[in-house]
C-alpha positions as CSV (number, residue, x, y, z in Angstrom):
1,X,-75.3,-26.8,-54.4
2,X,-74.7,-25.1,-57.5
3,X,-71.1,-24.7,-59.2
4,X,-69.8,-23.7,-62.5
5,X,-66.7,-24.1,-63.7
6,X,-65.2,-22.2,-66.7
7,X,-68.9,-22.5,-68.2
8,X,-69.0,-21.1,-71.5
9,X,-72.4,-20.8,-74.0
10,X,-73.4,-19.1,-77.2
11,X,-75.9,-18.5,-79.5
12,X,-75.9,-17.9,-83.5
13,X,-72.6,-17.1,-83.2
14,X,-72.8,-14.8,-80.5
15,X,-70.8,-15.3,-77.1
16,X,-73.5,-15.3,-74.4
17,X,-70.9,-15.5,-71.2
18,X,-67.8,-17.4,-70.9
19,X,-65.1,-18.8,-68.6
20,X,-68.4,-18.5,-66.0
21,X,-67.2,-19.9,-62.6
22,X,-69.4,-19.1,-59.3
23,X,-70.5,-21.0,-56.3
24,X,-74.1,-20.8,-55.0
25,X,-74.2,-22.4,-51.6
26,X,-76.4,-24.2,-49.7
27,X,-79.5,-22.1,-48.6
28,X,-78.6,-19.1,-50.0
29,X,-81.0,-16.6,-52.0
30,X,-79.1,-15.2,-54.8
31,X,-80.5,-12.8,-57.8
32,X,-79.4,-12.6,-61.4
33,X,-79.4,-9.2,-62.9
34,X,-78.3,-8.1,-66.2
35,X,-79.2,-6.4,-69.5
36,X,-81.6,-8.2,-71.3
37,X,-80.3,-10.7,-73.9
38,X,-77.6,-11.0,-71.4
39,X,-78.3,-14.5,-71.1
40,X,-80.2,-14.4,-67.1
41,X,-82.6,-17.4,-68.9
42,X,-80.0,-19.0,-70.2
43,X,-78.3,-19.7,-66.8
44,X,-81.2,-20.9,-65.2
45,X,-81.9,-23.1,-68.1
46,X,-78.4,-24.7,-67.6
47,X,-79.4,-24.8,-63.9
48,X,-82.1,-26.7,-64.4
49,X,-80.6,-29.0,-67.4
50,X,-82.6,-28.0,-69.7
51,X,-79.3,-26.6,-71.3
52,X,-76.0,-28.3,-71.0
53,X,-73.4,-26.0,-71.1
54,X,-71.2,-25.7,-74.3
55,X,-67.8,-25.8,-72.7
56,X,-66.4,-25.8,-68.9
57,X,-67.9,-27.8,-65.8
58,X,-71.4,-27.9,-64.2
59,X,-72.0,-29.3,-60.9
60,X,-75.5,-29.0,-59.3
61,X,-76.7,-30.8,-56.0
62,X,-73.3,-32.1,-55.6
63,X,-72.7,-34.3,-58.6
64,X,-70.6,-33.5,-61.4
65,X,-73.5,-33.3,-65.0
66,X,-71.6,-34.3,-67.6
67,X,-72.4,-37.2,-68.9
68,X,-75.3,-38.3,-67.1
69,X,-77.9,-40.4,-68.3
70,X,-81.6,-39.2,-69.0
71,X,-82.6,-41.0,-65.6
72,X,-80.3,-39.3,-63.4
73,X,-81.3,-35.5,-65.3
74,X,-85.3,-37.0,-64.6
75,X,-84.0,-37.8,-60.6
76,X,-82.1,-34.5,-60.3
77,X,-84.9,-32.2,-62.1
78,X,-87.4,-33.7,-59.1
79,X,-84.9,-31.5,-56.6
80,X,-85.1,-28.6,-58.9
81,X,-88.4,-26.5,-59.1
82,X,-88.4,-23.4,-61.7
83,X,-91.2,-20.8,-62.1
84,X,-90.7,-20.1,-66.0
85,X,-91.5,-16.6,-67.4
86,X,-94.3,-17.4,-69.2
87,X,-95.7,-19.7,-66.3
88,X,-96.2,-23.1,-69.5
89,X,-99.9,-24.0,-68.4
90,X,-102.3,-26.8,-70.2
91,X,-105.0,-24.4,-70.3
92,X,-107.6,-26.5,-70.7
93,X,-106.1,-28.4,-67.3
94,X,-107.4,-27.1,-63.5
95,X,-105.3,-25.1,-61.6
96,X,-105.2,-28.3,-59.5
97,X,-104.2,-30.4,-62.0
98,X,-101.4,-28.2,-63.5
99,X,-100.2,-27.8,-60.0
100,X,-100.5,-31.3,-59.9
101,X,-98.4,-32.3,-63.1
102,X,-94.8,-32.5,-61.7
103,X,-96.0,-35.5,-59.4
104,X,-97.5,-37.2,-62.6
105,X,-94.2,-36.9,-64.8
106,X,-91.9,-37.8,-62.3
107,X,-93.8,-41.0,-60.9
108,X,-93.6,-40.2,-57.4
109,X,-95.5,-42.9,-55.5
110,X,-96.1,-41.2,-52.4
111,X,-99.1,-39.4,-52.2
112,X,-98.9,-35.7,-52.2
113,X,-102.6,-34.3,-53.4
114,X,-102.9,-34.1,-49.6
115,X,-100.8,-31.2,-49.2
116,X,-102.3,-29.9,-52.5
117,X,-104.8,-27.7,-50.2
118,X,-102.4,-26.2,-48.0
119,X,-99.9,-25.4,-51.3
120,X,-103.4,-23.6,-52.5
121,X,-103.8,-21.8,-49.4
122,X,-100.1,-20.2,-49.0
123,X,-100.4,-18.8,-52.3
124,X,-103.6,-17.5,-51.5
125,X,-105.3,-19.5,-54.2
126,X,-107.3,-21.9,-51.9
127,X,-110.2,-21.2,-53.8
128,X,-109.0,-21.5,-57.1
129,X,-108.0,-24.7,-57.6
130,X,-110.6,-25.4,-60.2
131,X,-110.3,-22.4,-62.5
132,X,-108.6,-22.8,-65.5
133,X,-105.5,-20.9,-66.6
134,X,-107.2,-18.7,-68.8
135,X,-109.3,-17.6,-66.0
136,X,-106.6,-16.1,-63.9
137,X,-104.4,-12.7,-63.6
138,X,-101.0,-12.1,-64.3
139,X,-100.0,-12.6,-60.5
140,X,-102.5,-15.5,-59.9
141,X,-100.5,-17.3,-62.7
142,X,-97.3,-16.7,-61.3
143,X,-98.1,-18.1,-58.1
144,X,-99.9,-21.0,-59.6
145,X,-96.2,-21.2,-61.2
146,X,-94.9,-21.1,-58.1
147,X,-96.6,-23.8,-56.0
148,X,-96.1,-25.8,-59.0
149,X,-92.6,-25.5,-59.0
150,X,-92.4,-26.5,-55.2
151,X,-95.0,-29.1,-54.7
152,X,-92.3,-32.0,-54.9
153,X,-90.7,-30.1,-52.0
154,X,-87.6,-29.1,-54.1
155,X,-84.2,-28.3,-52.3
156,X,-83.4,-25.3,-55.3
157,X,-86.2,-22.7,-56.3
158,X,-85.1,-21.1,-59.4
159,X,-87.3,-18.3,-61.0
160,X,-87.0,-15.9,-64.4
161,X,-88.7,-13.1,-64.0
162,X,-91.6,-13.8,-61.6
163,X,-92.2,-10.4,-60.9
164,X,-92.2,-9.1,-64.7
165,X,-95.5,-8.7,-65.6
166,X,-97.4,-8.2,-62.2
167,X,-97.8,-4.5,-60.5
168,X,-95.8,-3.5,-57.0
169,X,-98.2,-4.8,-54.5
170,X,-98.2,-8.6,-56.8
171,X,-94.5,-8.1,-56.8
172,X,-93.7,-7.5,-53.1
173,X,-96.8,-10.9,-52.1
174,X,-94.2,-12.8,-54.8
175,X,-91.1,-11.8,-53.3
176,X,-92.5,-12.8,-49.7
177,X,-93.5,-16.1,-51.1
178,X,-89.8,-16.5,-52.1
179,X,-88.5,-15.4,-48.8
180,X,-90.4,-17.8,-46.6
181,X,-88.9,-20.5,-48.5
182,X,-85.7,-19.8,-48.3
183,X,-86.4,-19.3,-44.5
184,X,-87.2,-23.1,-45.0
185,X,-84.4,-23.6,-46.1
186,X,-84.5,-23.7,-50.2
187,X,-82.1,-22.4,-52.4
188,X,-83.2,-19.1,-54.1
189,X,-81.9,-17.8,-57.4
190,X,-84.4,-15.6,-59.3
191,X,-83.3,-13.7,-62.3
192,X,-85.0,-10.1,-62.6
193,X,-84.7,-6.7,-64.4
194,X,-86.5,-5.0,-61.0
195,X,-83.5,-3.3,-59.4
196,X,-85.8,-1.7,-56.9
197,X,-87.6,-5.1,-55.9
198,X,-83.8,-5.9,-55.6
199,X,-83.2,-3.6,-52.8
200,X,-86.4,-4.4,-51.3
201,X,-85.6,-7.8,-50.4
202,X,-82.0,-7.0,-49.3
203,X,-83.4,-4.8,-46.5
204,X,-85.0,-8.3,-45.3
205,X,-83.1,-11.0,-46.2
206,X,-79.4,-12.1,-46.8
207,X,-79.4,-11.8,-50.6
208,X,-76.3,-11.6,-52.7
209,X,-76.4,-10.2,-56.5
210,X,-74.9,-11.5,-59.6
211,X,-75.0,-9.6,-62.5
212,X,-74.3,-10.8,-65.8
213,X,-72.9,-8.4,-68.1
214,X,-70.4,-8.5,-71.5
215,X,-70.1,-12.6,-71.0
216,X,-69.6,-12.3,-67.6
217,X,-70.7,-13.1,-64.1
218,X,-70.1,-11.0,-60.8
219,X,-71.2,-10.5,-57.6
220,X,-72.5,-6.3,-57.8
221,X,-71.4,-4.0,-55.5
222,X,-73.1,-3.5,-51.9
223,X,-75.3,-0.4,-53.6
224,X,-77.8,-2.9,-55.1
């Protein structure tokens, strides 16, 4: 599902991680931990091509990256959704219509406003959908980000930080969201600083933890 090989990057002359190999199967729910400036967003931009990696081999969805063409990144991105940090609205765009946007871009003829509703609804925005960003707290946003991110019915969730600004409570209703669709059967990898939202999840699901430390990735140890 998602494979790197010997993946190195860096930035302003400063090694970010190298010789990176790991193997995310299908269906899994990983999380990426590390200090920050580690380089947690970094990975998941290379995981979502909006990096391509300096050195070493990328392989996502099954296919080998390198040296595909801006059509086959555009047909791959449609089986990746990511829940950015700072949730990228058009504010003065609906909740609906910035749920809406990946359909738009990617061209999709088949009609999915339909489900639109329901999307709504399991975030427990069904009455939202036409307030504006601006209008909406810290965890409304990030689970407008969210059904955003999987309203082309992606196959790989990925998601930096989706916890990082919202209390406990917001936390734990975003970590559920995350669960039920890797129950579905997505791929989950979510970076976060939130050791204890870490554990949380462990206790309910069969997560595994990378932790990126010193240009490095590892799985941690079973006390996380």
């Amino acid at each position: 599902m998602i494979e790197l090989d010997k993946v190195a990057m860096s930035y302003g002359g400063r090694t970010l991680f190298q010789d990176v190999s790991l193997s995310i199967s299908p269906g899994s729910f990983h999380f990426l931990t590390g200090p920050s400036g580690a380089g947690k967003t970094t990975l998941l931009k290379l995981c979502s091509l909006e990096l391509g990696a300096q050195s070493g081999h990328l392989k996502l969805l099954g296919q080998d990256v390198q040296g595909i063409d801006r059509d086959q990144i555009a047909r791959m991105r449609r089986r990746i959704g990511v829940v950015h940090q700072d949730s990228r609205f058009v504010d003065h765009l609906s909740v609906a219509e910035n749920v809406m946007l990946p359909v738009a871009v990617s061209g999709r003829s088949t009609d999915v406003s339909g489900d639109l509703g329901e999307l709504l609804g399991w975030v427990g925005l069904a009455d939202a959908a036409e307030r504006t960003p601006p209008e909406l707290s810290g965890g409304e946003r990030q689970r407008v980000a969210l059904a955003r991110a999987i309203i082309l019915s992606p196959e790989i969730v990925l998601a930096d930080e989706p916890t990082g600004n919202v209390d406990w409570d917001m936390s734990l209703r975003l970590l559920d969201l995350l669960i039920e669709l890797n129950r579905l059967g997505k791929t989950i990898l979510c970076a976060t600083h939130d050791l204890n939202l870490i554990r949380h999840a462990k206790s309910r699901v069969s997560a595994r933890v990378l932790r990126i430390k010193d240009g490095a990735v590892a799985l941690a140890g079973a006390g996380l």
